[in-house]
C-alpha positions in Angstrom: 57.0 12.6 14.4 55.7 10.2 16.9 52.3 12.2 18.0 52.2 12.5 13.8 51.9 8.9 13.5 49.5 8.4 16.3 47.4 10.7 15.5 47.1 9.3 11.5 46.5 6.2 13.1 44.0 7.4 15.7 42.1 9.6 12.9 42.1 6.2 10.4 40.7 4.4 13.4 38.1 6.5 14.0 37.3 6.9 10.0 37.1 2.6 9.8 34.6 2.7 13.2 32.4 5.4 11.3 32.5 3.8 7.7 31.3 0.7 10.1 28.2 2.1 11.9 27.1 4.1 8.8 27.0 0.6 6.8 25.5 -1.6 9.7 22.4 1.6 10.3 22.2 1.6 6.0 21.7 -2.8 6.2 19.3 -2.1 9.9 17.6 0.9 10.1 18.6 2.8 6.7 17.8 2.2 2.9 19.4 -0.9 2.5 17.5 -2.6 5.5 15.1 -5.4 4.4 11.5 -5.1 4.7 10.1 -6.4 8.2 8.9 -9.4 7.7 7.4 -9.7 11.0 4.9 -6.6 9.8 4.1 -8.8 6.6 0.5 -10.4 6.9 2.0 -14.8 7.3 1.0 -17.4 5.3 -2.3 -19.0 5.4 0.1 -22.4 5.6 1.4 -20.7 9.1 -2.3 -19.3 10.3 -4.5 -21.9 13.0 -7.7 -19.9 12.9 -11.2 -21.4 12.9 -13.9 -19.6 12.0 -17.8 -19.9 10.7 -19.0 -18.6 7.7 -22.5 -16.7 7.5 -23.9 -20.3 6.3 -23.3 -21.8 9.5 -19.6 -24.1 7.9 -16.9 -24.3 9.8 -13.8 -22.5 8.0 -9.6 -22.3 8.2 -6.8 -21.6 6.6 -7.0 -24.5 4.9 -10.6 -23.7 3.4 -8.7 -20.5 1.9 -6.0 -22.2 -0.1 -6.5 -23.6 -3.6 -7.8 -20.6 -5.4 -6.5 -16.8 -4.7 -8.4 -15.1 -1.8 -8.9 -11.7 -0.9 -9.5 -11.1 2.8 -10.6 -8.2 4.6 -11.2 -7.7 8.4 -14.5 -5.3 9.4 -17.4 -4.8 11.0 -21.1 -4.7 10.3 -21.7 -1.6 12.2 -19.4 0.4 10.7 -20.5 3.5 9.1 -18.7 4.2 5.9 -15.2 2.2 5.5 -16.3 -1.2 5.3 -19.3 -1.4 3.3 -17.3 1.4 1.0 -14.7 -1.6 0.2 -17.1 -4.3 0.1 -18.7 -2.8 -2.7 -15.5 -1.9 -4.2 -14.8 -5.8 -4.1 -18.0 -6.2 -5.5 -17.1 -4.0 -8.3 -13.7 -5.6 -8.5 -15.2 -9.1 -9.2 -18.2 -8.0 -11.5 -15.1 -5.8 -13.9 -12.8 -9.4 -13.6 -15.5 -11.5 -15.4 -15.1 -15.1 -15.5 -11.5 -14.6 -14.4 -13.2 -13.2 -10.9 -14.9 -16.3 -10.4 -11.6 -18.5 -9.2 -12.0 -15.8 -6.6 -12.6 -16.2 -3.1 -13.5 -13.0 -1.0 -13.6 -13.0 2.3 -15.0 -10.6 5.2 -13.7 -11.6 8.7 -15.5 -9.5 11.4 -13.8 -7.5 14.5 -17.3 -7.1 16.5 -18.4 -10.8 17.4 -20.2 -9.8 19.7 -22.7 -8.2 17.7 -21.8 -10.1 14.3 -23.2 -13.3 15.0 -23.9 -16.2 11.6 -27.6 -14.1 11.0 -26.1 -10.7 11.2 -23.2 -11.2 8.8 -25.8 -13.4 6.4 -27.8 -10.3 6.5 -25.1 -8.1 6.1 -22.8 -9.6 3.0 -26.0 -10.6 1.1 -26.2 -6.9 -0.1 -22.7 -7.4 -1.8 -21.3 -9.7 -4.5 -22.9 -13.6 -3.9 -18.9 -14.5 -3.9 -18.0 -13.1 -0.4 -18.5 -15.2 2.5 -18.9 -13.6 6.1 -16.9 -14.9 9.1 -17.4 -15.2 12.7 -16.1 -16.4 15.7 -15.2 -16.3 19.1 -13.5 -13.6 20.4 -10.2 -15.4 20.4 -10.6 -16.9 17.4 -10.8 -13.6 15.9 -7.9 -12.7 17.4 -6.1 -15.3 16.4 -6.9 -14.8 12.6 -6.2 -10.8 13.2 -2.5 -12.1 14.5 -1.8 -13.8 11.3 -2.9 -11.0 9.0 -1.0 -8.1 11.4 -4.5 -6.7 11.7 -4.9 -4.9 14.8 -7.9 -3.4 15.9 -9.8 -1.7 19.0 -13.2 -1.2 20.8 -13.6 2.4 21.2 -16.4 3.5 23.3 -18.9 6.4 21.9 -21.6 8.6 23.4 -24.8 6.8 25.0 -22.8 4.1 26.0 -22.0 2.3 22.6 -19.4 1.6 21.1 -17.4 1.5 17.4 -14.1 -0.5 16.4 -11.1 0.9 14.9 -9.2 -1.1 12.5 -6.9 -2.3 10.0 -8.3 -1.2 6.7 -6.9 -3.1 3.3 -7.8 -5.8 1.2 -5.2 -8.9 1.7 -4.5 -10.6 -1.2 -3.0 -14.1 -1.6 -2.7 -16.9 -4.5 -4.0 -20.4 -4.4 -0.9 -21.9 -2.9 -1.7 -19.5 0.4 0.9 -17.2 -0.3 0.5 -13.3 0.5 1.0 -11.0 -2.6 -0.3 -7.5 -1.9 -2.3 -5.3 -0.2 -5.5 -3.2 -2.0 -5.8 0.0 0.0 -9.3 1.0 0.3 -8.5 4.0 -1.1 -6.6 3.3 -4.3 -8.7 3.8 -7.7 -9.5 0.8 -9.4 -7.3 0.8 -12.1 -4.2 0.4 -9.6 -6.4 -1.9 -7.4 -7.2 -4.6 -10.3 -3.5 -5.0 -11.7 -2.9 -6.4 -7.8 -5.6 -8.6 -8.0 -4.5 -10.2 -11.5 -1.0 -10.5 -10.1 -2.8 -12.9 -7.4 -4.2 -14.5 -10.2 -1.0 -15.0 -12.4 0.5 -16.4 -9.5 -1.8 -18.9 -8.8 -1.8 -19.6 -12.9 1.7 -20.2 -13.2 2.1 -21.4 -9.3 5.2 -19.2 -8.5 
């Protein structure tokens, strides 16, 4: 009778400890865990960056808030994915209107070695007039790249040059600096632009 008892005991023990570590993996690692927020691109209230446009003007985070942004990192050598978005961001602001025009669209390079002020004037003239180029200093750009979570690479190729992999996606925040979404590069427009008015809702009705 005694063992009996023990072993109801011992078997509702071990039943409590496994109803415990099932529901502390579901609120960590399971279902019910909350979404990283150290994965989630910051603030531009939290960001330090400084940076120079392809006109030569200094610009921060500071520059970006007060009308939605959309931000996306790049280089000028690359071959298909960059100038692929940009002129999907072109396309994005021409289909918005005058709605597009409270817009500001950003392309911050991850080559500053080779995308100096000329090269990135050169380069984002051949898009929409609304997106601005920026360069910097190496750790300059890496300081911006930390507060969006972009990460990006060097990667050498044959004859002794070189390409960059990187973060691909369109960040979008509203005018009070606050992130909102991310545009894939490869999501069709009509799922792209309901993001981008949700930008602009926000900053509209400031929530």
């Amino acid at each position: 009778m005694r063992r009996a008892t023990v072993l109801a005991w011992g078997g509702a023990g071990l039943g409590a400890l496994g109803l415990a570590l099932f529901i502390g993996w579901w609120r960590v690692d399971g279902p019910g865990a909350p979404e990283p927020q150290a994965l989630r691109p910051a603030a531009l209230t939290d960001m330090t960056f400084r940076l120079i446009d392809h006109e030569g003007r200094h610009v921060g985070p500071g520059t970006l808030i007060g009308r939605p942004a959309m931000v996306f990192f790049g280089f000028t050598y690359c071959p298909d994915i960059c100038p692929t978005t940009l002129s999907e961001i072109s396309g994005w602001l021409d289909e918005l209107g005058a709605a597009g025009e409270g817009i500001q669209a950003v392309f911050i390079t991850v080559d500053p070695t080779r995308d100096t002020v000329d090269a990135m004037a050169g380069y984002v003239g051949a898009f929409h007039p609304s997106i601005s180029g920026l360069t910097g200093t190496e750790a300059e750009i890496a300081r911006a790249a930390e507060g969006f979570r972009v990460r990006y690479e060097q990667v050498p190729t044959e004859g002794g040059d070189y390409t960059m992999n990187h973060t691909a996606g369109v960040f979008l925040y509203d005018a009070a600096g606050r992130f909102v979404s991310i545009v894939d590069p490869h999501e069709p427009r009509d799922v792209a632009l309901p993001k981008i008015r949700r930008a602009l809702d926000a900053a509209a009705s400031g929530s």
